[in-house]
DRENDO-1510 file (C-alpha; in Angstrom, 1 decimal, always signed):
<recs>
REC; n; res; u; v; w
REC; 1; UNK; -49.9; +130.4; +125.8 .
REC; 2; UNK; -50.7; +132.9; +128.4 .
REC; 3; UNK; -51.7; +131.1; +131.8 .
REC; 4; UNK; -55.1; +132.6; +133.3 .
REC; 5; UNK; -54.6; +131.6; +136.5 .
REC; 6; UNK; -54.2; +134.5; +139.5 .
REC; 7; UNK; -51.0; +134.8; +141.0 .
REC; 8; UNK; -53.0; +135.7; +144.5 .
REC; 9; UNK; -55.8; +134.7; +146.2 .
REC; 10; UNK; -57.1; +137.0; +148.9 .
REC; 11; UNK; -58.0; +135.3; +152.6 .
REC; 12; UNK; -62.2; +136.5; +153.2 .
REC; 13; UNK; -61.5; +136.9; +156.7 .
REC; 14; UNK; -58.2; +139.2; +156.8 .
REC; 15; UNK; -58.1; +140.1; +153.6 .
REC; 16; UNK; -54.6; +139.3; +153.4 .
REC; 17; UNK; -52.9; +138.6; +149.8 .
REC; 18; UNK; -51.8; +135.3; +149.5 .
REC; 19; UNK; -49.9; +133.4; +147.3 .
REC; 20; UNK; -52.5; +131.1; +144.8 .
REC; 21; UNK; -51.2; +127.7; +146.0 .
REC; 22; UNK; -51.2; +128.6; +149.9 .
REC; 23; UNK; -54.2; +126.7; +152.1 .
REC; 24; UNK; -53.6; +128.5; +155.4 .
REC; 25; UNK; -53.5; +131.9; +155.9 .
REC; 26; UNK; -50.0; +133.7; +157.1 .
REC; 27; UNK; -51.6; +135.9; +159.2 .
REC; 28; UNK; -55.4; +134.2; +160.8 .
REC; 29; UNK; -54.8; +131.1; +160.2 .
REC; 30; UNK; -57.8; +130.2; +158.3 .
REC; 31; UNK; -57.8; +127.1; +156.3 .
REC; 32; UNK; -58.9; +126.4; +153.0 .
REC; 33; UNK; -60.9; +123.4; +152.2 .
REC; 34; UNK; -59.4; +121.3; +149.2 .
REC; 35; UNK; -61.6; +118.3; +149.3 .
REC; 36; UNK; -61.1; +116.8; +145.4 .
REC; 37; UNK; -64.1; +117.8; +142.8 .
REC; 38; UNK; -65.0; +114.4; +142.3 .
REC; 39; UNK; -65.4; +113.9; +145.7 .
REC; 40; UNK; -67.6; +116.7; +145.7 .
REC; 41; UNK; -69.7; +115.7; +143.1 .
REC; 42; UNK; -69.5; +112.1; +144.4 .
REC; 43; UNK; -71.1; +113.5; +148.0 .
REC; 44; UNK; -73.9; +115.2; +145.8 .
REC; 45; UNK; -74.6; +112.2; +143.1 .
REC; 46; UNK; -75.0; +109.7; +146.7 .
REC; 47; UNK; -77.0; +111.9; +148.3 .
REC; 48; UNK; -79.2; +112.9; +145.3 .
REC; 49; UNK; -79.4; +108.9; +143.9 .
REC; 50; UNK; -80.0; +107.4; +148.1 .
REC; 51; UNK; -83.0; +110.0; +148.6 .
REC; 52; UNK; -84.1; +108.4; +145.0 .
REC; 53; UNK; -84.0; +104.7; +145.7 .
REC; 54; UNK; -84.7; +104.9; +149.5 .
REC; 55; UNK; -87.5; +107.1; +148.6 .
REC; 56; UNK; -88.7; +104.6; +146.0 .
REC; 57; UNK; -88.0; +101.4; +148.2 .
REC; 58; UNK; -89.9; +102.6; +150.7 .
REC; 59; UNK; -92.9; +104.2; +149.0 .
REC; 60; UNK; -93.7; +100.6; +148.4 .
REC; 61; UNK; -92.5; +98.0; +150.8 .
REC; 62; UNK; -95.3; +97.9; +153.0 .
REC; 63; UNK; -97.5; +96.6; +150.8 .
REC; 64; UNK; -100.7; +98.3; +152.0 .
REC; 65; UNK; -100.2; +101.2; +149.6 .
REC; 66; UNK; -98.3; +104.1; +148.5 .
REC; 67; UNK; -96.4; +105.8; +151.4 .
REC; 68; UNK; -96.6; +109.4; +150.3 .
REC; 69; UNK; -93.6; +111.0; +152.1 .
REC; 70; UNK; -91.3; +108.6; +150.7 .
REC; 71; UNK; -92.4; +109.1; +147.6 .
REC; 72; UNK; -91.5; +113.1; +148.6 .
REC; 73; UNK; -88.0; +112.1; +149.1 .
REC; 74; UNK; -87.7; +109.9; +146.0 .
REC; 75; UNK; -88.6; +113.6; +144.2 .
REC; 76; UNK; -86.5; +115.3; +146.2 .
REC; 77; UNK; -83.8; +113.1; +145.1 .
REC; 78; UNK; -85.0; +113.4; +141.4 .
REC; 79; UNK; -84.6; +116.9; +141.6 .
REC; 80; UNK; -81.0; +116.6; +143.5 .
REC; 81; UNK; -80.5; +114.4; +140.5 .
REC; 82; UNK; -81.7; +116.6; +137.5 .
REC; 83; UNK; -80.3; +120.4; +138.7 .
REC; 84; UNK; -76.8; +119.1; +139.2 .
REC; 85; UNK; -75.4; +120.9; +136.6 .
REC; 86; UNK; -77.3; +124.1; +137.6 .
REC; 87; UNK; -75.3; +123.8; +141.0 .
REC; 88; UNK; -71.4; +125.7; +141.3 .
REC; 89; UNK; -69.7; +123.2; +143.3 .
REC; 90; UNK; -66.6; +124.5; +142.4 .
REC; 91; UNK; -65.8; +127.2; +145.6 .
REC; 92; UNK; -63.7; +126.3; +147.9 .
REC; 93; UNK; -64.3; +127.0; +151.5 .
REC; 94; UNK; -62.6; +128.5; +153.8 .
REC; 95; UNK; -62.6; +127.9; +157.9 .
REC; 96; UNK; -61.0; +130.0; +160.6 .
REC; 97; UNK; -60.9; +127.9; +164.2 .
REC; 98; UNK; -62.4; +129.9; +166.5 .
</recs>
């Protein structure tokens, strides 16, 4: 088997070759963010499914009616929900301290 993966990774701020397993850049120090993917998609999922049920919860907890903006954020969780696989979470950042 032949592996795919890049030897090198290029830094986006000094353009600097890299080795493919390095997180800080040799020459501006820039650091790479390697937060896990299920974290990631953990941060989306919570933020996506709260927005839904506190959007839900809300829209009727008063009991005088529907609350109409909290029935906005339960759709805006809905659609957080439902285009998730449409997002690319997979890039990984980079930061330079400045």
């Amino acid at each position: 088997m032949t592996d795919t993966a890049p030897a090198t990774q290029t830094c986006p701020f000094c353009y600097t070759e890299l080795d493919a397993r390095a997180t800080v850049c040799s020459h501006c120090q820039a650091v790479k963010d390697i937060t896990p993917m299920w974290m990631v998609r953990l941060k989306f999922y919570g933020i996506g499914l709260g927005l839904l049920l506190g959007g839900l919860f809300f829209a009727f907890v008063d009991g005088r009616g529907v609350n109409w903006l909290a029935v906005v954020f339960a759709i805006i969780g809905a659609v957080f929900l439902v285009m998730r696989p449409k997002f690319d979470l997979t890039n990984q950042l980079w930061r330079r301290k400045e």
